[in-house]
C-alpha positions, 0 to 999 in steps of 0.5 A, a space after each residue: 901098284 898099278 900103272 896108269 897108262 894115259 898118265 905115263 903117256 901124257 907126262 912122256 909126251 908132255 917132256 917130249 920124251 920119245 918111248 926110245 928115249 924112255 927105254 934108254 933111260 929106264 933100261 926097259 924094252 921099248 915094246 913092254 914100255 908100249 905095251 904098258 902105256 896101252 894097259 896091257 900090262 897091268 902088274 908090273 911091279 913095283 921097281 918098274 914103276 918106281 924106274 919109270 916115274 924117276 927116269 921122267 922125275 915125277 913121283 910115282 903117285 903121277 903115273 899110278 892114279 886113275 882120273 875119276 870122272 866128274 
């Protein structure tokens, strides 16, 4: 499972959600949180993300797909 990036990051902002906020909620380090929504972590396992999509309460299909251009 493969995390979008862009996706995580819109959603977040959108709740207004701080990357702080998103590590305390998820228990994952604020850096790796950063780093995940740049792309540099491609592969983070399953648990993460499912963690990351239940702790901003949208499925994990939100924060896992690609836009494809139109």
């Amino acid at each position: 499972m493969t995390p979008n990036g862009d996706a995580i990051k819109a959603i977040r902002t959108a709740q207004k959600l701080s990357i702080r906020a998103l590590s305390l909620r998820t228990g994952l380090n604020r850096g790796y949180l950063s780093r995940l929504e740049r792309g540099l972590i491609t592969h983070p396992g399953e648990g993460k993300v499912a963690l990351i999509a239940t702790a901003m309460q949208v499925s994990t299909s939100a924060i896992t797909h690609k836009e494809t251009p139109t």
